[in-house]
C-alpha positions as CSV (number, residue, x, y, z in Angstrom):
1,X,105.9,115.6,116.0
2,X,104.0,118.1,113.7
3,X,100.3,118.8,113.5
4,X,98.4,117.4,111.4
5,X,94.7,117.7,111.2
6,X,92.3,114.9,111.5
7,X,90.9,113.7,108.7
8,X,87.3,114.6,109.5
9,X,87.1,118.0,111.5
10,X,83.5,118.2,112.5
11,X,83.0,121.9,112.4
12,X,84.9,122.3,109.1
13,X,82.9,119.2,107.4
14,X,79.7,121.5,108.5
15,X,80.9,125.0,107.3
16,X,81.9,123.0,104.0
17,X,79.1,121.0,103.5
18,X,76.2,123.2,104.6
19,X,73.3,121.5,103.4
20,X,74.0,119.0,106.0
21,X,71.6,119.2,108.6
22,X,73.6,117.0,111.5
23,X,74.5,118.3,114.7
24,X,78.5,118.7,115.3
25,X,78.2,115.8,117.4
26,X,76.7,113.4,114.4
27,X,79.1,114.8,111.7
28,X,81.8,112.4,111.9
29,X,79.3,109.6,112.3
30,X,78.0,111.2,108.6
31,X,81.0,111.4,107.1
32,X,82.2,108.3,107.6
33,X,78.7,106.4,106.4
34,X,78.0,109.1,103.4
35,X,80.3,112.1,103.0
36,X,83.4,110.0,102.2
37,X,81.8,107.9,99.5
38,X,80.5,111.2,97.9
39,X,83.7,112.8,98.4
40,X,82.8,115.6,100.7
41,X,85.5,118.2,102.1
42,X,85.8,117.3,105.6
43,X,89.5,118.1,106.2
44,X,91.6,121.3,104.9
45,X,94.6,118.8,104.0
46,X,92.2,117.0,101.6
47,X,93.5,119.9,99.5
48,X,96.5,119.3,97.8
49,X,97.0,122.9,97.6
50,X,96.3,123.2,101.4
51,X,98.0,119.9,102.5
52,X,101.7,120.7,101.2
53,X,102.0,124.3,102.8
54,X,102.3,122.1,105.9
55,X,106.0,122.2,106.2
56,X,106.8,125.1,108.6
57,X,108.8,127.9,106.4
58,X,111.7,127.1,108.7
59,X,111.6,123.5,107.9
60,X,114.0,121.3,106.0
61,X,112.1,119.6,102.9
62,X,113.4,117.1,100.4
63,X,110.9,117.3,97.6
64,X,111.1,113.9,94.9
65,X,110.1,114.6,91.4
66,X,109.2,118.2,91.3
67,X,109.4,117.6,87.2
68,X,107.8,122.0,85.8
69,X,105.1,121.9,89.0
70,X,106.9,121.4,92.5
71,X,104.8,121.0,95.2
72,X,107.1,122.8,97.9
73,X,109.2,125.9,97.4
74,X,111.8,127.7,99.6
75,X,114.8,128.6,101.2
76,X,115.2,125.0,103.1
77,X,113.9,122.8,100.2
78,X,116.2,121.0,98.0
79,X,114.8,118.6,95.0
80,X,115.6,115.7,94.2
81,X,114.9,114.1,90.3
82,X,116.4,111.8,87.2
83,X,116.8,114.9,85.6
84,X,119.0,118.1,85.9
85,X,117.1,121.3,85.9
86,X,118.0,122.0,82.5
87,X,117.4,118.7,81.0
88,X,113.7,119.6,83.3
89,X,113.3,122.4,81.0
90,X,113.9,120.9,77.4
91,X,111.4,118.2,78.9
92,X,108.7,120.7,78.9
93,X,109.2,121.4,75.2
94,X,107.6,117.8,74.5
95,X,105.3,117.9,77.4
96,X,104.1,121.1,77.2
97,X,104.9,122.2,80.6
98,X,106.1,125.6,81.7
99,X,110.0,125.5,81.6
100,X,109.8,128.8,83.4
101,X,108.3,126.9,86.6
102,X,110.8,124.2,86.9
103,X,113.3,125.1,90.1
104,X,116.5,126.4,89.3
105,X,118.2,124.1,90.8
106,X,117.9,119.9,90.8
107,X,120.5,119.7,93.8
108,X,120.5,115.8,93.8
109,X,120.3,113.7,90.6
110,X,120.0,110.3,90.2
111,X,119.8,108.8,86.4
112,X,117.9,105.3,88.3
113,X,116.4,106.8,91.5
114,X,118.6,106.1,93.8
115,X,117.5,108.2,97.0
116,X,120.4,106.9,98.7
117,X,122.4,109.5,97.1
118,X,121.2,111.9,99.3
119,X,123.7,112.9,101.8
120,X,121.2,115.2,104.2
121,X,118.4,114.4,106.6
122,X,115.6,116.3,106.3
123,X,112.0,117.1,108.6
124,X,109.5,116.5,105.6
125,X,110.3,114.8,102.2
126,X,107.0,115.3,99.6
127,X,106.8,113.4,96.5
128,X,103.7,113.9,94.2
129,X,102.3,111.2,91.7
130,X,105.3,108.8,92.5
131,X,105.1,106.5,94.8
132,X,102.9,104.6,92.3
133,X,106.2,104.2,89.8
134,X,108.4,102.4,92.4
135,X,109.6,98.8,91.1
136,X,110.3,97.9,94.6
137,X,107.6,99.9,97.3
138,X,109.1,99.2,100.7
139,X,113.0,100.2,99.4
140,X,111.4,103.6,98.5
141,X,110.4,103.7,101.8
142,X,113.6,102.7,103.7
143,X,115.0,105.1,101.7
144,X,113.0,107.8,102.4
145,X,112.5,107.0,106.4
146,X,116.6,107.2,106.0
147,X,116.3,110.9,105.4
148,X,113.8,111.9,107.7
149,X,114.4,112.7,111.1
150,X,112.6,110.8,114.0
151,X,109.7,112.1,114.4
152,X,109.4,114.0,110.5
153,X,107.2,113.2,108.3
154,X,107.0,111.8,104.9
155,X,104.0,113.8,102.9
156,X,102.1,112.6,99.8
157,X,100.0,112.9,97.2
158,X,98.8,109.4,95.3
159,X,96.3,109.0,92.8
160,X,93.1,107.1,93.5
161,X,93.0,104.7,91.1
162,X,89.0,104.7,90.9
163,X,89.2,108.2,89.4
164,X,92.0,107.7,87.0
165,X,93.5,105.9,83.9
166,X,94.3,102.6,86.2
167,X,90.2,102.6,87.0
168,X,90.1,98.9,85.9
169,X,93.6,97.7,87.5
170,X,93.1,95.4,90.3
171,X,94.2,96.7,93.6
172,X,97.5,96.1,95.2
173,X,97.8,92.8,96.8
174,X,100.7,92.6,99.7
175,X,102.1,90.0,98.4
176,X,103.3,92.1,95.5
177,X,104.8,94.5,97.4
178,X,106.6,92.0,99.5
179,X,108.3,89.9,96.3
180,X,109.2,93.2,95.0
181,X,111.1,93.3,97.5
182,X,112.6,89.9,98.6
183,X,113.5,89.9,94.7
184,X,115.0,93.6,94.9
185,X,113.4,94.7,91.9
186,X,115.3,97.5,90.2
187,X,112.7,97.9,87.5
188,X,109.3,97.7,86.6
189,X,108.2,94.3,85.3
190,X,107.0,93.1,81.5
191,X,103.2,92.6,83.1
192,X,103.5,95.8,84.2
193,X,104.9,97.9,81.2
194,X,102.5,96.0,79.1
195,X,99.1,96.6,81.3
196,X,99.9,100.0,81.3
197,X,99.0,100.1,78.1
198,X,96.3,97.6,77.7
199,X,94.2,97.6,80.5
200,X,94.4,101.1,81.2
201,X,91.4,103.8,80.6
202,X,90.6,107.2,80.1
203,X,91.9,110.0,82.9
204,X,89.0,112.5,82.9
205,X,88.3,112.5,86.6
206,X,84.9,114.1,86.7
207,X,83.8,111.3,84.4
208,X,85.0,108.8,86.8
209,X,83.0,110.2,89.7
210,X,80.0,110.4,87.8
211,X,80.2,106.8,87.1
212,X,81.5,106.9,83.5
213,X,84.8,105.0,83.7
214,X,85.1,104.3,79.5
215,X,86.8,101.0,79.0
216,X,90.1,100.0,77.9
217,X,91.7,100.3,74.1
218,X,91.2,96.8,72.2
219,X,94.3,95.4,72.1
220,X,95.7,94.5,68.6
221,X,98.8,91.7,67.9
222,X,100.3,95.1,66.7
223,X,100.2,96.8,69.5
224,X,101.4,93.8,71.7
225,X,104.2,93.5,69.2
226,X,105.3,97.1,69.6
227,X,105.5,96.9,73.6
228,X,107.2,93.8,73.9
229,X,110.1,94.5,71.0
230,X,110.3,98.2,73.4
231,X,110.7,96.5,76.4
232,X,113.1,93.9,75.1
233,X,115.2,96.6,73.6
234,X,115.0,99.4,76.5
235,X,115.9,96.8,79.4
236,X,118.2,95.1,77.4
237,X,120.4,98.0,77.2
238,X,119.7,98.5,81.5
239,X,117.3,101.4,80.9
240,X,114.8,102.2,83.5
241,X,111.0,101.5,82.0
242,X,108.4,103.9,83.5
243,X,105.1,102.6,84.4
244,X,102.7,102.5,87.4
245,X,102.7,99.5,89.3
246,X,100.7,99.8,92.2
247,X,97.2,100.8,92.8
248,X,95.5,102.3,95.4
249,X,92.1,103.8,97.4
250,X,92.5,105.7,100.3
251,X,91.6,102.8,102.5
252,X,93.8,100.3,100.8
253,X,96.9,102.3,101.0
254,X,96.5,102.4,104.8
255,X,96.1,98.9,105.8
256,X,99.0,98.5,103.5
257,X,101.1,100.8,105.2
258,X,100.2,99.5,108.3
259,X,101.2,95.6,107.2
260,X,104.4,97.2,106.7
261,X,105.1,99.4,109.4
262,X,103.8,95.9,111.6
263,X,105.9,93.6,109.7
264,X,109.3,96.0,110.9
265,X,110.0,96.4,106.9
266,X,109.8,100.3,106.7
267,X,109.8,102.6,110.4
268,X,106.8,104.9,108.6
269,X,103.6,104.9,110.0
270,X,100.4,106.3,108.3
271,X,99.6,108.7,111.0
272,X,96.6,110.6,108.1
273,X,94.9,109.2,105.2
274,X,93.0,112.2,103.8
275,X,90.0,110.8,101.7
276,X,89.7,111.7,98.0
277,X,87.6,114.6,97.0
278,X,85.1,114.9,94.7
279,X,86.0,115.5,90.8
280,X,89.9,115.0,92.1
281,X,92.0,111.7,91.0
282,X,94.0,111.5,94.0
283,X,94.4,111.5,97.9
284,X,97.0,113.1,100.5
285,X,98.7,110.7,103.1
286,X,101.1,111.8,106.0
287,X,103.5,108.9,106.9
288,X,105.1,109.9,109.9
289,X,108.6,108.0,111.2
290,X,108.4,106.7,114.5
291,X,110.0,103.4,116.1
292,X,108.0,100.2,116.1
293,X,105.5,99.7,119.0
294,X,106.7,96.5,121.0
């Protein structure tokens, strides 16, 4: 198994937080009643930046999604995506990415998703902002715990829904994320297109941490009439519809993970949950794969 640092390191929560005046000794005790709620740096892998250089250079890495900004570059990464490189880089005409920052290569594409194209194993697999667009959560992660060797590691970066757009969406429940799956949903459902769009808020996170959280768009018969006619048309030809389904803090995603893991439905444990960090919208998780305890 790899290293990964705890999620409070004592010493480093002190050099990073220096008004503190605790003693090493008392500086996980603070964190965990004050410095997570205020989003303190306690642990370098809260970084993003920090968190994905964990993969060893000599290490294999499947990255999902790597869209103009991948997380991981290399030798040993490949990248996996719905879209060929160059189709990546006429993207970035209408979203105003960098075309020159998308990989040169996409080496496995998949118009639906389907990780189970993917004819290699791999020590890490990253995915960034996507674990959130899954229609069915645990099939993501079979798939993914099918790449990894024993022992690797799955790496990821979700947004905290406190500190984004989905502010005033409820929570995942488990029992979601369980008839997702006994239903084998290939795509995201109408409730879920359409909340996306009216329940949703702004996405300025510094607002969010300082308390401001805006509220959603009235929604108009218009509007409701434009997203259900879109729907209707887009599934009814078998297209995939985008959206975010599931919703997660920190603490959330880990007893989810957990259920999971204990309920024998995915082999990928959540060995770190790295807690979000002030003015930032999301949180970095390492799910390592490891048989079943018992």
């Amino acid at each position: 198994m790899h290293y990964f640092p705890d999620e409070c390191v004592p010493l480093y929560y002190l050099k990073k937080n220096p008004d503190l005046a605790v003693s090493p000794e008392q500086a996980l005790v603070h964190y965990e009643a004050y410095g997570k709620e205020d989003g303190r740096l306690a642990s370098p892998c809260a970084l993003r930046e920090v968190f994905m250089r964990l993969p060893p250079s000599e290490a294999s890495v499947l990255e999902i999604g790597p869209y103009f900004s991948p997380a991981v570059r290399g030798q040993n990464v490949r990248y996996f995506d719905v879209l060929t490189a160059e189709e990546l880089r006429q993207k970035c005409a209408i979203d105003n990415g960098n075309p020159q920052t998308v990989p040169a290569e996409i080496h496995y594409v998949s118009r639906t998703g389907d990780l189970s194209i993917v004819d290699a194993r791999f020590d890490f697999v990253v995915s960034c902002h996507c674990i959130e667009h899954q229609p069915d959560l645990v099939r993501h992660l079979v798939n993914v715990q099918n790449l990894l060797h024993e022992g690797g590691a799955y790496l990821l970066a979700v947004p905290d829904k406190r500190y984004c757009f989905d502010h005033f969406r409820p929570l995942t429940e488990p029992g979601r994320v369980l008839e997702a799956w006994l239903c084998k949903r290939i795509n995201h459902t109408f409730s879920s297109f359409f909340a996306m769009s009216a329940e949703t808020t702004h996405n300025d996170n510094l607002r969010h941490w300082q308390g401001d959280h805006g509220a959603p768009a009235p929604l108009t018969a218009e509007k409701a009439a434009e997203l259900l006619r879109e729907y209707e048309e887009r599934s009814g030809r078998g297209e995939y519809v985008d959206c975010h389904t599931w919703f997660f803090t920190p603490d959330s995603f880990r007893a989810l993970m957990v259920l999971l893991y204990e309920l024998g439905l995915t082999e990928l444990y959540p060995h770190r949950v790295y807690a979000s960090l002030a003015g930032r919208n999301e949180f970095c998780a390492v799910l390592i794969k490891k048989e079943r305890e018992g």
